[in-house]
FIZABA-913190 format. One line per 2 residues: their letters; for each residue x, y, z of C-alpha. Coordinates in Angstrom, 3 decimals. Example, Ala and Ser with C-alpha at 12.3 -4.5 7.8 and 13.67 -1.06 7.14 Angstrom:
as = 12.300 -4.500 7.800 ~ 13.670 -1.060 7.140
This chain:
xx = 2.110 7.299 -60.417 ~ 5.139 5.366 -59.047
xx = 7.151 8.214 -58.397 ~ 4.516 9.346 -56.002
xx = 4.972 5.857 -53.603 ~ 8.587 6.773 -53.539
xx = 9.753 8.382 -49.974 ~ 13.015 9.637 -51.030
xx = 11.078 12.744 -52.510 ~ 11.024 15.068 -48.906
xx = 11.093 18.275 -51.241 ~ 7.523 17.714 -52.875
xx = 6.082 16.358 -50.241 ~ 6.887 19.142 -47.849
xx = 4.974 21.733 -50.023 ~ 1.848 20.139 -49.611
xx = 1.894 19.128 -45.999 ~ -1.856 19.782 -45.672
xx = -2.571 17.314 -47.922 ~ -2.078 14.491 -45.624
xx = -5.750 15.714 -43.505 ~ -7.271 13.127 -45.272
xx = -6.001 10.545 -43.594 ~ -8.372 11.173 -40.478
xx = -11.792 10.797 -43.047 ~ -11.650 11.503 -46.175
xx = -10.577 8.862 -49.104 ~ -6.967 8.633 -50.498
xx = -5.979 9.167 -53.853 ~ -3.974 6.283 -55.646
xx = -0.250 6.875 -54.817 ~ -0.426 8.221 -51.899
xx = 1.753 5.850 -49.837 ~ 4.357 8.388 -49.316
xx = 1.742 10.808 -47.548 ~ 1.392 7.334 -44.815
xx = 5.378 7.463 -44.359 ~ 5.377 11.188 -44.056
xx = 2.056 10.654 -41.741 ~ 4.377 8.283 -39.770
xx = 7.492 10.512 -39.610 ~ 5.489 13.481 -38.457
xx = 4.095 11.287 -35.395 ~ 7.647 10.697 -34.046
xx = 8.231 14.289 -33.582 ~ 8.219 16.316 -36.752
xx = 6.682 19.436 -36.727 ~ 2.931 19.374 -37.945
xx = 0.029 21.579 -38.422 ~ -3.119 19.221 -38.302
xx = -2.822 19.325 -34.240 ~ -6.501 20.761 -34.108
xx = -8.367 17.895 -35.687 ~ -7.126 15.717 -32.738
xx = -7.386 18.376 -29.694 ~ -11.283 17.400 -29.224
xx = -10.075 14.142 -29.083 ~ -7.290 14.115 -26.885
xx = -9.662 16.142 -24.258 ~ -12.336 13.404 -24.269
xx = -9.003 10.823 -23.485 ~ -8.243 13.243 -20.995
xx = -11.505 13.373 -19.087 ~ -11.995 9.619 -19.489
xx = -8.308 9.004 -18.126 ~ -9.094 10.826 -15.202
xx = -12.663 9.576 -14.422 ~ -10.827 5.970 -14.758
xx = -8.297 6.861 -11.860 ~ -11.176 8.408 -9.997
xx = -12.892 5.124 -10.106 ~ -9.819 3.415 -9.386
xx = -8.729 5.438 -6.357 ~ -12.157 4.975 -4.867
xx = -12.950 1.086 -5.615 ~ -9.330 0.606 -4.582
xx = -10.301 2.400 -1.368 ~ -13.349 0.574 -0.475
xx = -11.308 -2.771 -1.444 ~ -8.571 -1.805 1.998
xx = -11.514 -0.605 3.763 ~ -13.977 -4.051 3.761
xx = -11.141 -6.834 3.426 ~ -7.582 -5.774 3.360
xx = -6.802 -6.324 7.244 ~ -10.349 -7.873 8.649
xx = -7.739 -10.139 10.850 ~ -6.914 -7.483 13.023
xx = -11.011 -7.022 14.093 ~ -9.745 -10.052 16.021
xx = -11.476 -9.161 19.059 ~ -14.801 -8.926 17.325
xx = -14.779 -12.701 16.013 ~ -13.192 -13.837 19.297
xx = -16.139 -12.946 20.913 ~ -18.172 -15.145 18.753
xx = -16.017 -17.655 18.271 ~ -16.326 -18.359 21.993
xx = -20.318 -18.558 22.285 ~ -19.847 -20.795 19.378
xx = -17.463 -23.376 21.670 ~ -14.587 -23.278 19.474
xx = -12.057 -24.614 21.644 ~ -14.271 -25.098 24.936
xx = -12.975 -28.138 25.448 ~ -10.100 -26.638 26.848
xx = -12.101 -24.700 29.669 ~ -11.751 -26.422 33.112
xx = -14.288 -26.100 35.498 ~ -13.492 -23.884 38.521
xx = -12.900 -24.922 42.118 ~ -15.459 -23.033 43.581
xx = -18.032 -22.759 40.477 ~ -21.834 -22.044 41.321
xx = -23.509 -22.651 38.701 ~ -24.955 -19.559 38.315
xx = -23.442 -18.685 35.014 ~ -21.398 -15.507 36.761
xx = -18.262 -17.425 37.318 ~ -17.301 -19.733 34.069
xx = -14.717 -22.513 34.208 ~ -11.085 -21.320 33.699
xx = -10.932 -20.460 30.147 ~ -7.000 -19.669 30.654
xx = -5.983 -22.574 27.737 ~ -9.072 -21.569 25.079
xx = -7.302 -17.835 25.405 ~ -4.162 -18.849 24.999
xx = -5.318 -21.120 21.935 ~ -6.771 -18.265 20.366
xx = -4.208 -16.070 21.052 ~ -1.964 -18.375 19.258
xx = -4.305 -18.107 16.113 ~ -3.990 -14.221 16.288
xx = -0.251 -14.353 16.865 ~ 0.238 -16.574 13.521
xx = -2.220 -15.030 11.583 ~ -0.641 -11.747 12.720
xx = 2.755 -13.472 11.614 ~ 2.278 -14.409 8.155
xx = 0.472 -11.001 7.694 ~ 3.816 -9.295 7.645
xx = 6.321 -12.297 7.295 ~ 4.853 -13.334 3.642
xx = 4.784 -9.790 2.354 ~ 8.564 -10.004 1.501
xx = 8.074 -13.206 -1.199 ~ 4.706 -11.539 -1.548
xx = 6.384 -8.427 -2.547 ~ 8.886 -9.965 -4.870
xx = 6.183 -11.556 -6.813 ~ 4.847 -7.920 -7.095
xx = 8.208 -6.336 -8.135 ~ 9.036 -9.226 -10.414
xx = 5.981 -10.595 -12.071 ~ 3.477 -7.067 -11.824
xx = 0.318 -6.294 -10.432 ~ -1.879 -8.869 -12.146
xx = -0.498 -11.714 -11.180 ~ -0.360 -10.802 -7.360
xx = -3.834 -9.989 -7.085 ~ -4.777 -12.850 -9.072
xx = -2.821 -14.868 -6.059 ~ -4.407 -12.497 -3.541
xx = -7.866 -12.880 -4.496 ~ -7.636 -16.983 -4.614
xx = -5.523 -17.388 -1.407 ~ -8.839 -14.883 0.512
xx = -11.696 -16.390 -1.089 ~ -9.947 -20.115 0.314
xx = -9.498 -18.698 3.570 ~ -12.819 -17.443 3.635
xx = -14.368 -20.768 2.971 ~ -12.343 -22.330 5.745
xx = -13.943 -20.095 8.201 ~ -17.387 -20.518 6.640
xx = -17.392 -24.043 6.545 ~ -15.473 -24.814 9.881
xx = -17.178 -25.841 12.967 ~ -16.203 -25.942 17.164
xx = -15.425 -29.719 16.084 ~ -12.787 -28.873 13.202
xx = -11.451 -25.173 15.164 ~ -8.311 -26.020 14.375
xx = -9.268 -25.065 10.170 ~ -8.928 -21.293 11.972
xx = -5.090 -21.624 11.451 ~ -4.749 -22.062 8.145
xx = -7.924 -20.009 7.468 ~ -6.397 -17.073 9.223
xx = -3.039 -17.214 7.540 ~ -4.511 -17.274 3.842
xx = -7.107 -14.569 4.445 ~ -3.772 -12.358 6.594
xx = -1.501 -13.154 3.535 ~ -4.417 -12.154 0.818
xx = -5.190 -8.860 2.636 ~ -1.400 -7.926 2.400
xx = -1.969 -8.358 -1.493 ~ -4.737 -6.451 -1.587
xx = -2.744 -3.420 0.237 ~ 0.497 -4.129 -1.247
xx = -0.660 -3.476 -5.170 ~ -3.599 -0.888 -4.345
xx = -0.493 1.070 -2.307 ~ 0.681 2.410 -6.261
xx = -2.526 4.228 -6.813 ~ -0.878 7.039 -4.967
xx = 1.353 7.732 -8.176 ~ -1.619 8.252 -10.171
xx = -2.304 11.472 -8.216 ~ 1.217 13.899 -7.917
xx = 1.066 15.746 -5.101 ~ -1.226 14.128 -3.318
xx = 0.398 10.746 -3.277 ~ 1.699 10.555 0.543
xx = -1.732 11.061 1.477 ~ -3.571 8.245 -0.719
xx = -0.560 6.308 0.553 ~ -1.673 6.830 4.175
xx = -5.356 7.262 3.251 ~ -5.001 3.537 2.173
xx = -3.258 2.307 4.790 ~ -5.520 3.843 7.426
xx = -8.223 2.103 5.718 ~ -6.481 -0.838 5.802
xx = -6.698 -0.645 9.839 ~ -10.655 0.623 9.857
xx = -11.160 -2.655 7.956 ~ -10.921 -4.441 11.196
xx = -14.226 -2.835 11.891 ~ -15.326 -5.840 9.551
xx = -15.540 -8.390 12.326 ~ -17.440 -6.081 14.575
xx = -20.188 -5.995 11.815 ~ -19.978 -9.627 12.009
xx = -20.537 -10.049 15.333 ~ -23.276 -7.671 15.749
xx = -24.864 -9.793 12.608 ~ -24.415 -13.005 14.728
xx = -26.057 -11.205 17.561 ~ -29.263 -10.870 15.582
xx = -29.033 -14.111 13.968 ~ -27.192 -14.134 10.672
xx = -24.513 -17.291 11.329 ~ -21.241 -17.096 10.613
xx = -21.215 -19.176 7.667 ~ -23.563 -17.100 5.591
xx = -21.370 -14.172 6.091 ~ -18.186 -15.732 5.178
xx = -19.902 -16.876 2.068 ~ -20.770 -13.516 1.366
xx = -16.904 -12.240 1.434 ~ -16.375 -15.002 -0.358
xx = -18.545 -13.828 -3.025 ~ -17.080 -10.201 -3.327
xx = -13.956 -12.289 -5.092 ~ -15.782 -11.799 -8.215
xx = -15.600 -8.083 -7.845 ~ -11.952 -8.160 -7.072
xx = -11.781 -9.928 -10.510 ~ -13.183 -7.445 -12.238
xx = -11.200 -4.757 -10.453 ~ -8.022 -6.519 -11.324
xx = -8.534 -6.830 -15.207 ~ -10.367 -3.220 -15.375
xx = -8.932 -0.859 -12.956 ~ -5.562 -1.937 -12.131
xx = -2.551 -1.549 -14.262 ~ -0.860 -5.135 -16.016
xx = 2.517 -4.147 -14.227 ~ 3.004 -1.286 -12.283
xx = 2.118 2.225 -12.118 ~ 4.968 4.415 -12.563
xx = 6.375 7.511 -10.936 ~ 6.313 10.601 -11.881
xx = 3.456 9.728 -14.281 ~ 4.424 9.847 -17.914
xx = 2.013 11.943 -19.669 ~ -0.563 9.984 -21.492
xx = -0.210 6.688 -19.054 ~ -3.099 4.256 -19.819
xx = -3.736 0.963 -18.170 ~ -6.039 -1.696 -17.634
xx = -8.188 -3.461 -20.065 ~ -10.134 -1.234 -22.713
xx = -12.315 -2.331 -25.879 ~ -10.904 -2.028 -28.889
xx = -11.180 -2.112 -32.796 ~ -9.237 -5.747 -32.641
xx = -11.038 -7.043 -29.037 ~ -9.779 -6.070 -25.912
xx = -6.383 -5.758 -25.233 ~ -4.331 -3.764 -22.290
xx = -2.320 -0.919 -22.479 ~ 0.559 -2.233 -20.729
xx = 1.394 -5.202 -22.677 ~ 5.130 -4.696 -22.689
xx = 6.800 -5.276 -19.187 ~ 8.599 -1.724 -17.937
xx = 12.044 -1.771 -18.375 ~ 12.858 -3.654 -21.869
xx = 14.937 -2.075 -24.443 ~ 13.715 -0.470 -27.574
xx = 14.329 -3.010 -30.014 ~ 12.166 -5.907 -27.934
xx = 8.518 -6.196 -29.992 ~ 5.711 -4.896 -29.602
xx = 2.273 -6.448 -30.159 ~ 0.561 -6.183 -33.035
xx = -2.487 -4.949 -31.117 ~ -0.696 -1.914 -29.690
xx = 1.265 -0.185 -33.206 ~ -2.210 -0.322 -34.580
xx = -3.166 2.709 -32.546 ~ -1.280 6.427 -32.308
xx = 0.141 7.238 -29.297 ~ 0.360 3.910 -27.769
xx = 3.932 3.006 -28.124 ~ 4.813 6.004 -26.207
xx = 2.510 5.171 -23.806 ~ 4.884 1.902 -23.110
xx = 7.411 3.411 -23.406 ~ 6.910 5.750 -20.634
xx = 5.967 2.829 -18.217 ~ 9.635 2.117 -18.745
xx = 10.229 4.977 -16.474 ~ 8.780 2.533 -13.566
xx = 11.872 1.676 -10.796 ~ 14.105 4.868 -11.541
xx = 12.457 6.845 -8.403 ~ 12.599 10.438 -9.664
xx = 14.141 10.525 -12.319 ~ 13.353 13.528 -14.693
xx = 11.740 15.532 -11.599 ~ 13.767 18.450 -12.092
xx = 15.783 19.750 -15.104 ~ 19.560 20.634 -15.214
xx = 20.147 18.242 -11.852 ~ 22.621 15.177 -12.459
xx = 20.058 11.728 -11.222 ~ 22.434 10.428 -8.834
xx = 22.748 6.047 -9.510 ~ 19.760 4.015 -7.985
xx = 21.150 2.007 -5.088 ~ 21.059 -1.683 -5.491
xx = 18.653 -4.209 -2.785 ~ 21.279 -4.655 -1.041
xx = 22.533 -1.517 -0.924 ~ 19.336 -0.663 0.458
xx = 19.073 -3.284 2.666 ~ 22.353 -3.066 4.845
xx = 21.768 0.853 5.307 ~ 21.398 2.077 8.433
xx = 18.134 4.153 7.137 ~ 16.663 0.847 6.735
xx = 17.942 -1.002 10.226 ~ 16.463 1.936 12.395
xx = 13.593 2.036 9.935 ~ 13.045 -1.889 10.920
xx = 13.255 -0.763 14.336 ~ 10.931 1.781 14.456
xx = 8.171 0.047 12.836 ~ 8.868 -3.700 14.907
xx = 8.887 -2.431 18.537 ~ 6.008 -0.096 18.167
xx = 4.175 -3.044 16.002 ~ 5.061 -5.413 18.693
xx = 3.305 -3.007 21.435 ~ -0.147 -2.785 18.859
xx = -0.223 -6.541 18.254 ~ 0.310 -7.406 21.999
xx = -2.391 -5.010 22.619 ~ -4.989 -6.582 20.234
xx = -4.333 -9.677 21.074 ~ -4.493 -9.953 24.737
xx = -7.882 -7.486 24.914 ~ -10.339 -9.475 25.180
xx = -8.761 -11.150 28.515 ~ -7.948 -8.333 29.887
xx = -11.359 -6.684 29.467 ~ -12.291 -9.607 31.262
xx = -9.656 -8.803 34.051 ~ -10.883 -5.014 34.093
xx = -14.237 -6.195 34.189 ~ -14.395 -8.910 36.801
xx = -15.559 -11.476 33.892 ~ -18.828 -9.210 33.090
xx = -19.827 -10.353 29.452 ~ -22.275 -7.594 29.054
xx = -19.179 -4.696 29.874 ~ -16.754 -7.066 28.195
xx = -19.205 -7.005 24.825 ~ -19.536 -3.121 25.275
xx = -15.687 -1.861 25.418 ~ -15.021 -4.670 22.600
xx = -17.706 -3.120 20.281 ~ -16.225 0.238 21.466
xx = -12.911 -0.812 20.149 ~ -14.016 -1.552 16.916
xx = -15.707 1.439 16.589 ~ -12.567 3.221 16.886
xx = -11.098 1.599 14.284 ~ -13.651 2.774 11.868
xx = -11.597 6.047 12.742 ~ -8.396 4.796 11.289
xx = -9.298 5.996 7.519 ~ -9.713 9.722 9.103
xx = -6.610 9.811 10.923 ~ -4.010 7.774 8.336
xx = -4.572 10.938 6.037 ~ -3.481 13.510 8.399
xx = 0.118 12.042 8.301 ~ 0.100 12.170 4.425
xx = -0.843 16.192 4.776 ~ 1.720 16.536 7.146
xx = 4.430 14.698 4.519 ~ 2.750 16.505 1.627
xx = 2.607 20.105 2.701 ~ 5.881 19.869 4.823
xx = 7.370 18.657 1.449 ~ 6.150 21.716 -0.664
xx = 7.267 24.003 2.048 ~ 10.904 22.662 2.160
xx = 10.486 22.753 -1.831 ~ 10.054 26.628 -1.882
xx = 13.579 26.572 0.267 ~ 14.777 23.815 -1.606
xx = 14.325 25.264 -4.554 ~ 16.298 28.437 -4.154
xx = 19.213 26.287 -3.197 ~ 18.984 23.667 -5.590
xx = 17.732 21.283 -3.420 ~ 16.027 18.599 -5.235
xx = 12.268 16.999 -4.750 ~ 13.864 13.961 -3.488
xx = 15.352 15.569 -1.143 ~ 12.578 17.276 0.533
xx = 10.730 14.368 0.440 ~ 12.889 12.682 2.761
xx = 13.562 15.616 5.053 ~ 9.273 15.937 5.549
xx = 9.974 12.004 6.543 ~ 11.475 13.669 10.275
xx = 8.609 15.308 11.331 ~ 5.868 12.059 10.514
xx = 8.374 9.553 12.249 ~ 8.808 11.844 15.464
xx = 5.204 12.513 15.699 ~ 4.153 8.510 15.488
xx = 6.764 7.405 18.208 ~ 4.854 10.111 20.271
xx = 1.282 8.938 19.612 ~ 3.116 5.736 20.871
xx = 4.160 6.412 23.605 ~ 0.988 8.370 24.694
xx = -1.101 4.968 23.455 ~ 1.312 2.716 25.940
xx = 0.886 4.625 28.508 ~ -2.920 4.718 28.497
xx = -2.680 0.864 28.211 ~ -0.646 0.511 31.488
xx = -3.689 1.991 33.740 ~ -5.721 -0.284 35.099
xx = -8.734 1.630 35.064 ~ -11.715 0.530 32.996
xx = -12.776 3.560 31.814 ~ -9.367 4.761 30.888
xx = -9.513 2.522 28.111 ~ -11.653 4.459 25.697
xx = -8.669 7.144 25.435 ~ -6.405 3.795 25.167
xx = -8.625 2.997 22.100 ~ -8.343 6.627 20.089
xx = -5.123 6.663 20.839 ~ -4.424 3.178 19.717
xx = -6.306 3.689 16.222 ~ -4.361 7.143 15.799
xx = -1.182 5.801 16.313 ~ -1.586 2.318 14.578
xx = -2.787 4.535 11.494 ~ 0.227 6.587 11.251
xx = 2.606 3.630 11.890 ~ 1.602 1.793 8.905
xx = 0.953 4.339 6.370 ~ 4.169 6.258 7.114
xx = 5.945 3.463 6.866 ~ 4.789 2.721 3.247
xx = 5.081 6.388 2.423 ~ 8.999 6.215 3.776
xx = 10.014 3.197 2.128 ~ 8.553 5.145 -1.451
xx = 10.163 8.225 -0.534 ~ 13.433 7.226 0.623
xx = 14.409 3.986 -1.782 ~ 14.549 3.464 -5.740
xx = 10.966 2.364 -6.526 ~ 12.441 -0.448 -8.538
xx = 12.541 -1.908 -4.769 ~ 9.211 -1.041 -3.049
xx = 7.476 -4.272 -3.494 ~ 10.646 -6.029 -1.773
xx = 11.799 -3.992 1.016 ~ 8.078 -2.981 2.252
xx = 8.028 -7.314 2.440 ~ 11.550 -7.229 4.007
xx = 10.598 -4.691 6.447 ~ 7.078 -6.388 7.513
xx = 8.637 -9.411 7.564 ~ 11.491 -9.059 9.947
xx = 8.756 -6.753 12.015 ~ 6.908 -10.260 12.011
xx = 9.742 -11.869 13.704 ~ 9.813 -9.725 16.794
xx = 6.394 -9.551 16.721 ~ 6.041 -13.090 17.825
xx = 7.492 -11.968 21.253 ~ 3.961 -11.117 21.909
xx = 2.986 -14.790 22.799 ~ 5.803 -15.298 25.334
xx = 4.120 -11.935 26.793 ~ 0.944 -13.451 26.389
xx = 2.180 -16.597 28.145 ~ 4.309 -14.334 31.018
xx = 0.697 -12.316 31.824 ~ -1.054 -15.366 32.359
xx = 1.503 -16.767 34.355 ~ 4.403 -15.269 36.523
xx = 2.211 -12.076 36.493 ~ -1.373 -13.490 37.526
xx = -2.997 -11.648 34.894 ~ -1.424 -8.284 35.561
xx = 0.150 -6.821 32.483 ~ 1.790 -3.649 33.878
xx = 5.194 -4.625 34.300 ~ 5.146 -5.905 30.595
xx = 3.449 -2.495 29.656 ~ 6.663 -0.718 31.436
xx = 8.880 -2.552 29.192 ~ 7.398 -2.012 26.088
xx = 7.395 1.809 27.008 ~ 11.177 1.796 27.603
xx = 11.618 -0.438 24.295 ~ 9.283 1.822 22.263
xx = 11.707 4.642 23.489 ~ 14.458 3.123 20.243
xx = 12.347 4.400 17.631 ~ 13.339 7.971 18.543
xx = 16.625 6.627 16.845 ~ 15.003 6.442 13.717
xx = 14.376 10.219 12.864 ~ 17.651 11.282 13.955
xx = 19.099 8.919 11.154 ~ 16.599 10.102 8.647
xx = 17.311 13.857 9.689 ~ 21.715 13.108 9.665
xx = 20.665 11.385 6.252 ~ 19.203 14.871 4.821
xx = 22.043 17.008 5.974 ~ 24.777 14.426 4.235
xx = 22.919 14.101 1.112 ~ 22.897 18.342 1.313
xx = 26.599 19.056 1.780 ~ 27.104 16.435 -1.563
xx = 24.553 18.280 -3.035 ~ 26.306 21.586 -2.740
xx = 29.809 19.615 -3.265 ~ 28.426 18.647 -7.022
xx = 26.564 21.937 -7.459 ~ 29.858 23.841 -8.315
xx = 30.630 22.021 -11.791 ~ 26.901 23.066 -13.211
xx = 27.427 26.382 -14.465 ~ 30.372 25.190 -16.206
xx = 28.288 22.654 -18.291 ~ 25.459 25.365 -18.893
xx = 28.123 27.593 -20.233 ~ 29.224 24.461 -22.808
xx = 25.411 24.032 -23.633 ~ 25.207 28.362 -24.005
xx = 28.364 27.669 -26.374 ~ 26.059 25.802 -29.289
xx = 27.757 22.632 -28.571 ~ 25.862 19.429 -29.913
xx = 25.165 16.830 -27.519 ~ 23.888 13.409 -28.107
């Protein structure tokens, strides 16, 4: 009976390979603890027979895995959609702010006021003080997302939205509980809920490597939901209008916190999702024999002889399942067989490119020209209007609308990078073009059409014509969708992953710095100008005119990485011929 616990016997064992079915059910026999190390050896890649008691099995995983990411993709949706950007519905919650009197001190009465309610005191300052709020808010929106991204990159997904979720549900208390006496709380407020809704985008961005092929559009599809869910405020306001206050329905977002808790433990991955997808990738917590424990205990990258818990050897198929995740950060890696990976740039590599530089420049100047725009409507509706409050109400609920629009039109730029992708791939293909590759090459064609939609969008906003502004308002949601979600979708395409979380920061914060130009534009309407912002408009036109730059560079990029491509592609049929030969290789 002894000899039989003995695994130096491989001979008599591997007659009776069948044997070991009883494992899955049926009772062992005394002595058979070398069937367990054979059990073990045949899990680690050694041919085996029993693969049908386990196919029923692996199906059921399958279709679970996959209803999982459904409900994932579309909670993780609805989360950009209701509370990712709600600060840039800034319009909206202006509007009530002022019947409120938040900052009505700083009205002065006019020189020739009658009384009649038509004519108002000069509300120049209260604008200007909201403004401000808008402008910082705005500001820490993008400028945090760099040491908000680094927390991402460095400490995993959990941990940010757990950060996320308590730096919104504070700001949204601040607004709730804030009065016209204590306006000032709308500073802080603002920044907290801005830098919590850049959490909420920034980690839900990854769910886009869940799904292959379709991951520039879930990309874009998030961002663009992340711009309807300025259409937030405009619900609030209409609420207000029919007599909800604003405290009960900050209270409510407050309360929604809980549900980002459970979205966090449940549908979101410990670290980071990784791309390609390894096959088999589990995350999130999931009930099991020993209490619930996640998949992803084991942070991506460490070596092979770091432990594992406990928890996670108990269970087949798990360690490769962390293992895989350690495929997270090496960008594409694996995508394509017999192609040498060329080495993953470093940060700073990345950073002092000129890919990135003209990338920063294409997203700040046409960010500055959105941002000025949203937050110098509401006085210049007021301009347009001659100070109507009825007209004023109806364009700003009309912009808000539009915005509604901006989870329609963010996916059309993913199609465009998806399907322009595949078709270079066909091409690619033949000439050993890589996936990479045409990934970065369907970039051109997204950036172009953006600056363009731009363009178009600053040139609506330089007419002084009332009713001219509803195109200004499609074309503002179009183009504002496409901005942001191609950016996110470049910065994925054309750096290491490893760096995603930090350069989508770096880039939104240094687009944060120039974006505070829009208060000394703000200021320079109001005064110099009289209230006449076409002159500024002109500018920004003939400034928005640099991103073109940024294409070009993406475009020169595709046709240098293409003549090194075909400069390497000469030594690979000599090592085919070496592996043809029946050399061994390590």
């Amino acid at each position: 009976m002894a000899l039989h616990d003995e695994p130096g016997r491989p001979s008599n064992l591997s007659r009776d390979v069948p044997r070991p079915l009883s494992l899955d059910g049926a009772p062992e026999s005394p002595g058979q603890g070398g069937w367990r190390n054979l059990d073990v050896r045949l899990r680690k890649g050694l041919p085996q027979k029993q693969k049908g008691s386990r196919g029923q099995g692996a199906m059921e995983q399958q279709g679970a895995g996959l209803a999982k990411q459904l409900a994932t993709f579309l909670s993780g949706l609805l989360e950009c959609m209701c509370f990712a950007g709600i600060i840039f519905g800034w319009a909206s919650l202006v509007y009530v702010l002022k019947d409120m009197g938040y900052f009505e001190e700083l009205c002065e009465p006019a020189a020739n006021g009658t009384g009649n309610g038509t004519q108002g005191p000069d509300c120049r300052a209260q604008d200007e003080q909201l403004s401000l709020i808008f402008t910082i808010g705005s500001f820490m929106n993008n400028f945090m997302t760099f040491p908000t991204g680094y927390v991402f990159d460095r400490f995993g997904t959990r941990p940010a939205r757990l950060l996320g979720i308590s730096l919104y549900t504070t700001g949204t208390l601040l607004i709730a509980f804030s009065t016209a006496d204590t306006a000032l709380i709308l500073f802080p407020a603002m920044c907290l809920l801005s830098v919590g809704g850049i959490l909420f985008i920034l980690t839900n961005i990854q769910i886009g490597n869940l799904f292959g092929k379709h991951r520039s559009t879930i990309i874009t599809l998030y961002n663009g939901a992340f711009d309807s869910s300025s259409a937030v405020f405009l619900v609030i306001k209409l609420l207000y209008e029919h007599g909800l206050t604003l405290k009960v329905m900050f209270l409510f977002l407050s309360a929604c916190s809980a549900w980002h808790l459970i979205r966090t433990l449940f549908l979101m991955p410990r670290w980071h999702i990784p791309y390609p997808l390894p096959p088999g990738y589990a995350y999130g917590l999931r009930c099991q024999r020993k209490g619930c424990c996640t998949h992803e205990e084991q942070r991506p990258g460490l070596g092979d002889g770091a432990d594992k818990p406990s928890d996670l050897r108990s269970e087949p198929g798990l360690e490769d399942a962390d293992a895989s995740t350690a495929t997270l950060g090496k960008g594409e890696a694996g995508a394509g067989l017999g192609q040498e990976e060329p080495p993953a740039l470093s940060f700073r590599a990345c950073v002092f490119s000129k890919l990135f530089f003209w990338h920063l420049t294409w997203l700040s100047v046409m960010q500055l020209r959105h941002y000025l725009f949203i937050g110098t409507l509401n006085p210049m509706l007021e301009h347009l209007a001659a100070q109507d409050t009825v007209l004023v109400s109806t364009y700003t609920n009309a912009f808000a609308f539009t915005q509604l629009c901006g989870v329609l039109c963010a996916p059309w730029n993913g199609v465009i990078l998806d399907r322009h992708k595949r078709g270079k791939n066909k091409e690619g293909s033949a000439k050993g073009g890589s996936d990479s590759l045409a990934d970065l090459r369907s970039c051109v064609l997204s950036l172009t059409v953006t600056v363009l939609q731009c363009v178009a969008f600053s040139v609506c906003a330089s007419v002084p014509v009332l009713p001219v502004q509803y195109a200004t308002f499609i074309l503002q949601v179009l183009s504002r969708s496409f901005l942001y979600g191609g950016n996110a979708a470049f910065l994925a395409i054309a750096f290491p992953l490893e760096h995603f979380g930090k350069l989508y920061g770096l880039v939104m914060g240094l687009s944060a710095v120039v974006s505070l130009l829009q208060y000394p534009c703000f200021a320079l309407i109001k005064g110099p100008l009289n209230n006449d912002p076409f002159y500024v408009n002109i500018g920004l036109i003939v400034i928005i005119l640099l991103a073109f730059v940024s294409p070009l560079v993406v475009l020169r990029e595709c046709r240098c990485r293409k003549n090194e491509r075909e400069k390497h592609s000469a030594d690979l049929p000599t090592l085919d011929l070496h592996k043809a030969g029946g050399e061994s290789s390590i």
